[in-house]
N, C-alpha and C positions, 0 to 999 in steps of 0.2 A: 540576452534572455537566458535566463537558467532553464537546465532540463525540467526540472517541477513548472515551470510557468505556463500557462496555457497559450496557444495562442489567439492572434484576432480571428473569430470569427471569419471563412474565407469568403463568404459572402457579403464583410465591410471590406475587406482588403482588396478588392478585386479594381481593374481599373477604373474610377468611378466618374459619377456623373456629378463634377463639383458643385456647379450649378441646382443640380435638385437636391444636395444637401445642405447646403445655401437655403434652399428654399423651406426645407423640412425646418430647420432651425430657427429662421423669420416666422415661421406660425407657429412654434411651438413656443419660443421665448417669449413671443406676446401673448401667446393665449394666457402663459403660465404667472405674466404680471395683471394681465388685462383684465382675466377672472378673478383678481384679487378685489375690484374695485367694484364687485356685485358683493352685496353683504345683506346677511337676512336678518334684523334684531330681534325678531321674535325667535330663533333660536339661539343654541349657543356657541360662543366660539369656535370650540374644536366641531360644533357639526359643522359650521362654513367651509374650514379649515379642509375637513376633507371633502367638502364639494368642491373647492378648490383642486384638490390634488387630482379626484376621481374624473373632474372634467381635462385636468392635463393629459392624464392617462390615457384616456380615450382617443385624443390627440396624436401622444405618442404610439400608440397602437394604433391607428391609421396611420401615422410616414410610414410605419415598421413594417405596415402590411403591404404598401408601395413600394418595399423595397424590398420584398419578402424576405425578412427579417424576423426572429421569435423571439418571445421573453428568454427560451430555453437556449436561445443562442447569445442572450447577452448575459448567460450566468444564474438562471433561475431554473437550475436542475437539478435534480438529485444527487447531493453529495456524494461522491464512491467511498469516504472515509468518516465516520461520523464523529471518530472520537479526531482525529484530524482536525475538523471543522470547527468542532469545539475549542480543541487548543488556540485554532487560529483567530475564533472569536475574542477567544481572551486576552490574546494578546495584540488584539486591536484595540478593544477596550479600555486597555491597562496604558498603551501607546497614547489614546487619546487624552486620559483623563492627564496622563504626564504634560502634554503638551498646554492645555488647559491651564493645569497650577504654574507651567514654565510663564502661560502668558502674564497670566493676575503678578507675578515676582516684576516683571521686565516692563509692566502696561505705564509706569510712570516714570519711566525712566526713555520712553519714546519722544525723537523728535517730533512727535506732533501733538495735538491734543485732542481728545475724544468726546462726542458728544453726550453727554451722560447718559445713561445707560436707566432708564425708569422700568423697564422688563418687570423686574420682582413686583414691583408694586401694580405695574398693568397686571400683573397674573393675578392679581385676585378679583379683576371686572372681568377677567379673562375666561377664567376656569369655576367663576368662584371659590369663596372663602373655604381652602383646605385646611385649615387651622384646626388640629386635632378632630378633623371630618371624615374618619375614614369610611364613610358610606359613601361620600361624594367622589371620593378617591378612586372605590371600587368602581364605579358608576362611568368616572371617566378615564382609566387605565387600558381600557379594550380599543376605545379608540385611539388615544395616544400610541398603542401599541398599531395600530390597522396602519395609522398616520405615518409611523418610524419605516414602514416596510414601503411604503408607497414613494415617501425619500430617496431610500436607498434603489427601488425601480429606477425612480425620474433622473434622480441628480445622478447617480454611479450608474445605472445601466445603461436608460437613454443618451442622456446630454454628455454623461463625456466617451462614448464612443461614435456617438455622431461630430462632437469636435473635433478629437482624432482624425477621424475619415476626413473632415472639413481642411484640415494639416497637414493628411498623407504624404504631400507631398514635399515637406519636411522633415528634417533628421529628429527635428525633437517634438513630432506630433503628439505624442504619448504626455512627452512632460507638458507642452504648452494645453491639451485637453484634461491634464488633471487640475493644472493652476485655475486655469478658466470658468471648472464649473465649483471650484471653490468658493472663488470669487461671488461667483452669479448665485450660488448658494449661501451664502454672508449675507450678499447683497438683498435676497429675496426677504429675508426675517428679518429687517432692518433697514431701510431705506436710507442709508445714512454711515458715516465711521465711527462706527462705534464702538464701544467695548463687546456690546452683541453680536456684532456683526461680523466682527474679527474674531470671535469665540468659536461663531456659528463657522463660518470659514475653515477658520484650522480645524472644527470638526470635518468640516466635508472635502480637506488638505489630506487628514490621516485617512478616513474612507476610502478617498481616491487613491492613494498609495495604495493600501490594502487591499486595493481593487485588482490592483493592475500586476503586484508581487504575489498576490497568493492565490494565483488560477484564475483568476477571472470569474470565480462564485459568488453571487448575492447573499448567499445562505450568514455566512461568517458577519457579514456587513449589519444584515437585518439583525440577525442576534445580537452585536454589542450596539449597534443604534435602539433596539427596542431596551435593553438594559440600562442603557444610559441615560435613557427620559423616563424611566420607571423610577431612577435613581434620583433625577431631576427632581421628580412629581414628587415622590415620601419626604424630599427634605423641604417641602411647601405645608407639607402635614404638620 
């Protein structure tokens, strides 16, 4: 651990009670698939989308509070450096989008084969028709932005320092809780292998790096996550 890295939180790192985070993590991974399977058609997408997230939340902020745990102790505090924060936004950003075009070069040249990837074309029953609509754009950019910070809460703040803690007692808890909620972050936007799903992943592979190398602040995270779906959504336009 380098002197710039933060450390864990001493109230995860303490001798713990494996069993209640065991336990924490059994309601939370289920709430976070389970409420996927309530769905309202009279609205639309992204509002489910984040009654989904805002009901995980909720969730997580209950173990958090049984564990007396705070968002501001998993990284959701005032930066001390701002133009810092900035740089390190961008160059998580820049790290991700690398990773991304690395994937699309090397995706057919994988031993395996992927299930096709209909995403784009779901986005349009999805989000609707953003096809030179930039009213509809405007309309739904605030949540997709609300959606990108609530991500980065769930998947980087909660779940992979509760997997951690779940690992502690291993040498490579750190690494085995970044893979993990990459994984189960692929996995959530995709129920399946697929080129999404593995997108979606090594997005939330670099995040988690980013998470855990530059201090353990959200702030950094949520900014190139909110930029990157902002980035998503114009080229829908």
């Amino acid at each position: 651990m380098t002197s710039k890295q933060k450390e864990i939180p001493k109230n995860l790192i303490t001798p713990a009670n494996h069993k209640g985070i065991l336990l924490d993590l059994i309601i939370y991974i289920s709430v976070m698939f389970l409420i996927r399977e309530i769905y309202f058609p009279s609205i639309s997408f992204i509002i489910n989308g984040l009654f989904w997230s805002f009901s995980t939340l909720v969730v997580a902020t209950w173990r958090m509070r049984v564990r007396n745990v705070s968002w501001k102790d998993l990284g959701l505090s005032k930066p001390k450096n701002i133009k810092k924060m900035l740089l390190v936004s961008i160059g998580i950003l820049l790290a991700t989008v690398s990773v991304i075009l690395l994937f699309q070069i090397v995706k057919d040249q994988l031993p395996f084969s992927l299930e096709s990837n209909n995403y784009s074309k779901n986005s349009v029953s999805k989000f609707g028709n953003l096809k030179g609509n930039w009213l509809l754009f405007l309309t739904i950019i605030p949540a997709v932005l609300v959606e990108s910070m609530l991500e980065e809460l769930l998947d980087r703040g909660f779940l992979l320092n509760w997997l951690e803690k779940l690992f502690s007692k291993t040498s490579i808890a750190t690494a085995l809780a970044v893979l993990l909620q990459a994984i189960i972050f692929g996995f959530r936007h995709s129920h399946n292998l697929s080129e999404r799903s593995i997108t979606v992943g090594l997005i939330g592979l670099v995040m988690g790096i980013g998470y855990v190398k530059f201090g353990r602040n959200l702030w950094p995270l949520i900014i190139a996550h909110c930029i990157l779906n902002t980035i998503s959504m114009i080229d829908r336009v």
